[in-house]
N, C-alpha and C positions, 0 to 999 in steps of 0.2 A: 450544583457546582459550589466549590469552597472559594474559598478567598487566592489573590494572586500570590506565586510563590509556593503554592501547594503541590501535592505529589509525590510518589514513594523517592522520584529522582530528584528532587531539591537537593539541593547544595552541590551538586554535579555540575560541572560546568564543560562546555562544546564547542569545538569552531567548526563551522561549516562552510568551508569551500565552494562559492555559490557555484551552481549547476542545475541541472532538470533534471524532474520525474523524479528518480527512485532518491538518487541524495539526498533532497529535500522533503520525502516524502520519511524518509528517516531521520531527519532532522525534527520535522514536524511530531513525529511520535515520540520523539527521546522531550522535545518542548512542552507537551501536552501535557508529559507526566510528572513535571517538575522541574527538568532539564533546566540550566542559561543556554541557551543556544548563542554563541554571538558568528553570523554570515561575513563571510570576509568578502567583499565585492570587490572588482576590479575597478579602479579610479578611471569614469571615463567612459563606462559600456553603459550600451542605451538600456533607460529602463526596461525592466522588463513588461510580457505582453499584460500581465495581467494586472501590473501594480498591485495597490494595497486589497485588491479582490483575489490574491492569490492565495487559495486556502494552503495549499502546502507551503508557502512560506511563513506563514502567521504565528507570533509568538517570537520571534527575533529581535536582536539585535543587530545592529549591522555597522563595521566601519570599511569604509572603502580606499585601495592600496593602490597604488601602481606597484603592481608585482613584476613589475619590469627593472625596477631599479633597484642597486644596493641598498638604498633605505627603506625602501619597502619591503622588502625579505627579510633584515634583519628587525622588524617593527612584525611582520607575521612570526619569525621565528620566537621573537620574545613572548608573544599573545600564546602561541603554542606550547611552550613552557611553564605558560600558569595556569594550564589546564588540563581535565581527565581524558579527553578525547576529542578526537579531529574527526571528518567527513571529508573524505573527496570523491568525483566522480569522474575525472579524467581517462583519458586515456593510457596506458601502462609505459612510464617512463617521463610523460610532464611533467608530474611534482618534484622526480631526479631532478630532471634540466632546471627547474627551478630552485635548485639547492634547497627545497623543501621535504626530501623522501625520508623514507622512513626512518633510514641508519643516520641521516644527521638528529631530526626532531626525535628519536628514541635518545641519542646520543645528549640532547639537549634536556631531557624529562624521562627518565627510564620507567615511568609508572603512566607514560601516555596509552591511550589503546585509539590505532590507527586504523582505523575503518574505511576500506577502499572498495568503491562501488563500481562495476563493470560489468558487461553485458558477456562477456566472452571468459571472463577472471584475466587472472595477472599475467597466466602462463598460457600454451595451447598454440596448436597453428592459426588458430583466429584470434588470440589478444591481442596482435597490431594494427585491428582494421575496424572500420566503424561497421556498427548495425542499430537496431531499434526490436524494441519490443517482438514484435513479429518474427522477428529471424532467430531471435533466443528462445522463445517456444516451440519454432520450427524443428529446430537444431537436437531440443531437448524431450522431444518425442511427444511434447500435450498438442499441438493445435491439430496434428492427424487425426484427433479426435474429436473436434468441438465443430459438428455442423450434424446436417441430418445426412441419412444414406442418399446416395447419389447426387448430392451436392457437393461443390471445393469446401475445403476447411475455413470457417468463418471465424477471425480472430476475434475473443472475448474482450474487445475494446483494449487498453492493456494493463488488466487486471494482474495477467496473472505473470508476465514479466517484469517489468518494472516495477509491481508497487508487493504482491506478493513473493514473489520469487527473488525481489530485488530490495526493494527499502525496507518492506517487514522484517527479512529474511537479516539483511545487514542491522538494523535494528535490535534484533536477537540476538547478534554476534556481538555487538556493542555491550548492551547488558549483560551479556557472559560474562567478557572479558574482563568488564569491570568489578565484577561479582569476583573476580580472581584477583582482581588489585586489591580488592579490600578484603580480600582474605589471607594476602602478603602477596601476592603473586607479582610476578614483571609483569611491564605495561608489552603488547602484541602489537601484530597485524593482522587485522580480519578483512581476509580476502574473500569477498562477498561478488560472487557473478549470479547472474540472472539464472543462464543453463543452468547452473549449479541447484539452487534456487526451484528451482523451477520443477527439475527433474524429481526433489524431494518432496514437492505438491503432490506428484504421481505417486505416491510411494503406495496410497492402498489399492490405486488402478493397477502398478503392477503384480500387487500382492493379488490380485483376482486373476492377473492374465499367468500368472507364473502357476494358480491353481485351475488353469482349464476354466478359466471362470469368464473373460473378458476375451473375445477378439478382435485382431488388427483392424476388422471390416468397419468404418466407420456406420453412426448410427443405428449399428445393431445391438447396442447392449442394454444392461438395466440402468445407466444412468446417464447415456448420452442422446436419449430422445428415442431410443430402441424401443423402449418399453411403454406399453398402450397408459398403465397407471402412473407412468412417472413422464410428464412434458406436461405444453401448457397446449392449452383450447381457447379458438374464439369464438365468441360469443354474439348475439343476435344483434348486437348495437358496435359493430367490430374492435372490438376492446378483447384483453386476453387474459386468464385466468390459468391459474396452474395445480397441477397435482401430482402429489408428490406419495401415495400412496403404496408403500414396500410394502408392510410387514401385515399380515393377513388380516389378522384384526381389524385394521385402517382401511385396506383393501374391501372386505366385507361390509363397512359402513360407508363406501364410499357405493360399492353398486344398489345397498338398497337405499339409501338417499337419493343417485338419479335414478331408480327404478330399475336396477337390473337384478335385484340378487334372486327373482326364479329364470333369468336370462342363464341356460347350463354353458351355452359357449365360455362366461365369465369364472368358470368353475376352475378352468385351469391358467392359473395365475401367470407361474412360468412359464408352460409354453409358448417357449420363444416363434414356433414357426404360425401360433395363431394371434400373436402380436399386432403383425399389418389392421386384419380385418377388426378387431376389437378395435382399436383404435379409431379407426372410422366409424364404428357404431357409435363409438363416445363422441367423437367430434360431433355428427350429426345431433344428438342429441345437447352438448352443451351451446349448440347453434340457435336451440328453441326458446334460450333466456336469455334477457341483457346480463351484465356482470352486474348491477347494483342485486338483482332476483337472484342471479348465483349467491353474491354474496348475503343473501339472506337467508337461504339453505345449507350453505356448506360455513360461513366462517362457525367460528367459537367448536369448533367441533372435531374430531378425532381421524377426520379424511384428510389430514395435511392438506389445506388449502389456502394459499392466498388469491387476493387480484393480483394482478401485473400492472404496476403502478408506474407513472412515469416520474420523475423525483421531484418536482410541484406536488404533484399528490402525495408522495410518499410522507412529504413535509407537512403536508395538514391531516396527514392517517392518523385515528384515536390512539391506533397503539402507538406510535411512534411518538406521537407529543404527549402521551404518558411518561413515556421513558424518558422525554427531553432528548430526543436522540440530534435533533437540531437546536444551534444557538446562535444568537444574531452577535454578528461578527463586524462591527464596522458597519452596520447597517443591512447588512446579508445574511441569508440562512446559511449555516456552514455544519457539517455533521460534528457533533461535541465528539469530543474526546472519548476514547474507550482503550481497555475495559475498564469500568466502574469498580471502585473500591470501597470497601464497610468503613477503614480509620481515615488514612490518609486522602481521600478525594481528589478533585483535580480543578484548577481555576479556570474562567473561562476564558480564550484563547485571545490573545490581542492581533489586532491585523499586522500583515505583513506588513515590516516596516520598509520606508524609502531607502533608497543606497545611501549607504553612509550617514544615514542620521544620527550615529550614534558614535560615531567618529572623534567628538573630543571628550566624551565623554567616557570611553574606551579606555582611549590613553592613559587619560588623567588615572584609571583605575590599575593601570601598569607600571603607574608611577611618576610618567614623564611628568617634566614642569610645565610650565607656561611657555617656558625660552625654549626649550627641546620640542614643543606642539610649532608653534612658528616657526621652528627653521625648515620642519616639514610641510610644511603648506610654502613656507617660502622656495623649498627642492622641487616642491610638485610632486612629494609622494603623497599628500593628502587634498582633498579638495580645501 
């Protein structure tokens, strides 16, 4: 980790409209890498659950508004005007009502890039109505696929809505955009929905199903637990271990490592209809060792293999604190920032800050006086 202030996005500066999951999940990445972020909090809303343990908010600043009032809209409109891009994650049409949308704040800063997060997008017969993670992978065609055969679809906690399909995703749109302002371009709207998002995750599962490669059937393919070399196995000490074994080569050292390469059944790789029964050969067999004996046969080796780690473990794994993939955050373990960079590096993450701690301190850098900060605390637009 380099020093604070470091990052290809330094000198970039962010407002972020507080909200959950993917907003500030893209907040957090645009901060990681250099970003100011500064959260505009609502003057008055109960902390949040997680306070200064909330790894997606960390690295903020924060002043907080009664965005209720004339002075506080025009005290957010000002902040918005001295900077390269916004975050919100409302519903389509709050930030209007709020005389915050996009054609006044574009109107106010034509080089802004307005980054609007939604589970549904902006437009559609569902962008008036609320959902959550779940129903935007539903919608977009992956959770039909993320369980084993003859079980319901099992949501991947919500990875791939909210934080890939959703903050990543708007995160990327953000850096584009910006990459076009500074290349002369006008400031946009990135209209960043989950579906959206989401649907672009699938892009090589459809590229398989569109070549007779992948079908509808859940659990029957090569990467969604179909296949005997590709899922995870437990183990003699019930702990679970995975392999990941495609490509023949990998495949080949993986059955004479647990003893099957004069097993002929093992001979044919893809076929798909003798999948089942392999599979349970292998199960039984990775049954006969604890995972620490696994992992002293299969890691450092060309079977694609990890343990299934639970993320305590993860955090004291050799590889992973080689890498420094954790860093203590306030006192906690928080995953560092990524990706890594050769010049520019990236600082280690300060914790989420309190609402409004940053509150006069904001100001002051907007300009206001001393007599302009109190007659707002004196209005009640500031605490």
């Amino acid at each position: 980790m380099s020093q604070a202030g470091a990052g290809p996005l330094s000198g970039l500066r962010i407002v972020e409209f507080a909200g959950i999951g993917p907003g500030p999940f893209c907040g957090m990445m645009l901060a990681d890498h250099g970003a100011q972020v500064i959260r505009v909090d609502r003057k008055g809303a109960p902390p949040g659950l997680l306070g200064r343990k909330d790894v997606l908010a960390r690295g903020r600043r924060s002043i907080a508004l009664d965005l209720k009032s004339e002075a506080g809209i025009a005290v957010a409109r000002k902040l918005c005007a001295s900077v390269d891009g916004l975050i919100e994650g409302f519903r389509p049409g709050v930030m209007e009502r709020l005389g915050l949308g996009p054609d006044v704040l574009l109107g106010d800063n034509p080089k802004l890039v307005y980054g609007r997060m939604t589970g549904w997008g902006q437009t559609g017969p569902y962008a008036p109505y609320a959902g959550h993670d779940i129903n935007y992978i539903a919608l977009a065609g992956a959770l039909a696929h993320f369980g084993r055969a003859g079980e319901k679809p099992t949501p991947p906690i919500n990875l791939v809505g909210d934080f890939g399909g959703g903050g990543m995703m708007l995160a990327f749109g953000m850096v584009a955009a910006l990459l076009n302002v500074a290349r002369g371009g006008e400031g946009q709207v990135v209209d960043a929905a989950m579906t959206d998002g989401t649907a672009v995750l699938m892009g090589m599962v459809h590229g398989f199903r569109n070549a007779g490669m992948w079908s509808d059937q859940q659990g029957a393919n090569l990467l969604d637990t179909g296949a005997h070399f590709y899922d995870t196995y437990e183990t003699a000490d019930g702990k679970f271990v995975s392999i990941g074994s495609i490509e023949p080569q990998f495949y080949n050292e993986l059955c004479a490592r647990v003893g099957l390469a004069e097993d002929p059944e093992f001979d044919g790789q893809m076929n798909a209809a003798q999948w089942p029964q392999l599979k349970d050969k292998l199960a039984a067999i990775f049954r006969q060792k604890t995972r620490d004996e696994w992992d002293a046969m299969l890691e450092h080796t060309d079977v694609c293999y990890a343990p299934v780690l639970s993320m305590a473990e993860a955090q004291a794994h050799p590889h992973m604190r080689a890498r420094e993939a954790f860093v203590d955050v306030g006192g906690d373990p928080q995953p560092a920032p990524a990706p890594r960079y050769s010049q520019t590096g990236t600082a280690r993450p300060a914790p989420a800050p309190d609402s409004g701690a940053d509150t006069m301190a904001i100001l002051a850098d907007l300009g206001m006086n001393e007599r302009e900060i109190a007659q707002l605390r004196e209005d009640g637009t500031i605490a």
